[in-house]
N, C-alpha and C positions, 0 to 999 in steps of 0.2 A: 504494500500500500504506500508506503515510502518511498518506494523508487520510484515508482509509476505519478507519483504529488512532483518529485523532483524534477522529470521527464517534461513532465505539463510545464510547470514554472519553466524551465530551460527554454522549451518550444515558443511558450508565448515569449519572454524577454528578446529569446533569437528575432523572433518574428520584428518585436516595435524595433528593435533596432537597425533592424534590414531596413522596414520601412523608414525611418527616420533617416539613415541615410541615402534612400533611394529622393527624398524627398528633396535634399541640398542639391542645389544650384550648380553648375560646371561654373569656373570661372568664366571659361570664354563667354559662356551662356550672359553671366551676368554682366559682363564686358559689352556685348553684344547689346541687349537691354537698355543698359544704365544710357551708353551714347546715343540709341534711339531713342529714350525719355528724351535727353536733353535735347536732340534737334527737333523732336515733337513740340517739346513747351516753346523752343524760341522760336519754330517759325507759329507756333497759335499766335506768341504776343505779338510778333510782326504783323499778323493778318489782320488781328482784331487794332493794333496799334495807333491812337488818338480816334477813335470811335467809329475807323471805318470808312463807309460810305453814306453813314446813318448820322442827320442832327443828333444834337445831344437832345434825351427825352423821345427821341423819335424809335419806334419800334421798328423792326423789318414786318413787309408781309409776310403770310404763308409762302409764297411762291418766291421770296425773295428769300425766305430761310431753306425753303427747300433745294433753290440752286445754291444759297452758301454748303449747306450740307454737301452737294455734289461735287462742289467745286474745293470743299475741305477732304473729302474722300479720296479725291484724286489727286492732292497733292500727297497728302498722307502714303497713301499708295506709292507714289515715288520716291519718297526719303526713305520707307522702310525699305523699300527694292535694293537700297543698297546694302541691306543688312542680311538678303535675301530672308525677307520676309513680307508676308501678303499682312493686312490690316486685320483680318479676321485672326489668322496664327497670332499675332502680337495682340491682340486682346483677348486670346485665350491664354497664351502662356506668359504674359508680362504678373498678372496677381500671384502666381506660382512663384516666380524669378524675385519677385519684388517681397516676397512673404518672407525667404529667407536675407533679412535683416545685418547677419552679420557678415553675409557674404557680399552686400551689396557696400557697406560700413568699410570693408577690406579694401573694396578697390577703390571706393572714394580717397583713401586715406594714401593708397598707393598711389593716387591721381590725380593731385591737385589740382592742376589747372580741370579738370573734371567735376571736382567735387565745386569750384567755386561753381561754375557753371548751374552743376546740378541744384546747387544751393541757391542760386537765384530765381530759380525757377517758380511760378503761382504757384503756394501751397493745397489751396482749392481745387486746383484744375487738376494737378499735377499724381492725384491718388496719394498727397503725402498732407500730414494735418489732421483738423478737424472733418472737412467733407471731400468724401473722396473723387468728388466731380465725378469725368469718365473715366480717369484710370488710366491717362495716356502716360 
């Protein structure tokens, strides 16, 4: 009964640890990320930068948010292409990349001229903070 208690215990601990390290981030991986966040947030400030094409106070239409949207898709789509990544891949595996905390902490710190960047970034928009906007 003993062995078989000790068996189990072993099996599950083996297990969260496999998973827990299946879960950590490859460097490159977060290499890869960290520099598309920061070209995501600087070209968003760029686009939206001194309020646009929009008075101040003045909303977009529906049809003038729907081509901003297409028109934000597709550039998006080209920055990541250099990362060879499609828009949809990068917003399914950026929360993943982005979860593991000290792996991204690592390369900031290895990266200055990096980490300033990333640090300038809207904290709102950026998935980092209080709201985590879209998560770019």
């Amino acid at each position: 009964m003993n062995l078989a208690r000790n068996i189990i215990i072993g099996v599950s601990l083996g297990g969260l640890l496999f998973s827990s390290v299946s879960l950590a981030a490859e460097p490159a991986e977060v290499e890869k990320f960290v520099k598309a966040r920061v070209d995501i947030g600087e070209m968003m400030s760029n686009y939206f930068q001194g309020g646009g094409m929009f008075k101040e106070g003045q909303r977009p239409s529906a049809d003038q948010m729907k081509d901003m949207g297409a028109d934000i898709h597709t550039k998006l789509g080209k920055l990541l292409a250099k990362y060879d990544l499609t828009v949809e891949e990068y917003r399914k595996r950026s929360p993943e990349v982005f979860a593991d905390d000290a792996a991204v902490k690592s390369y900031l710190n290895e990266h200055p001229d990096m980490k300033t960047r990333y640090e300038a970034l809207p904290l709102d928009r950026m998935g980092r903070g209080g709201s985590p906007g879209r998560g770019y």
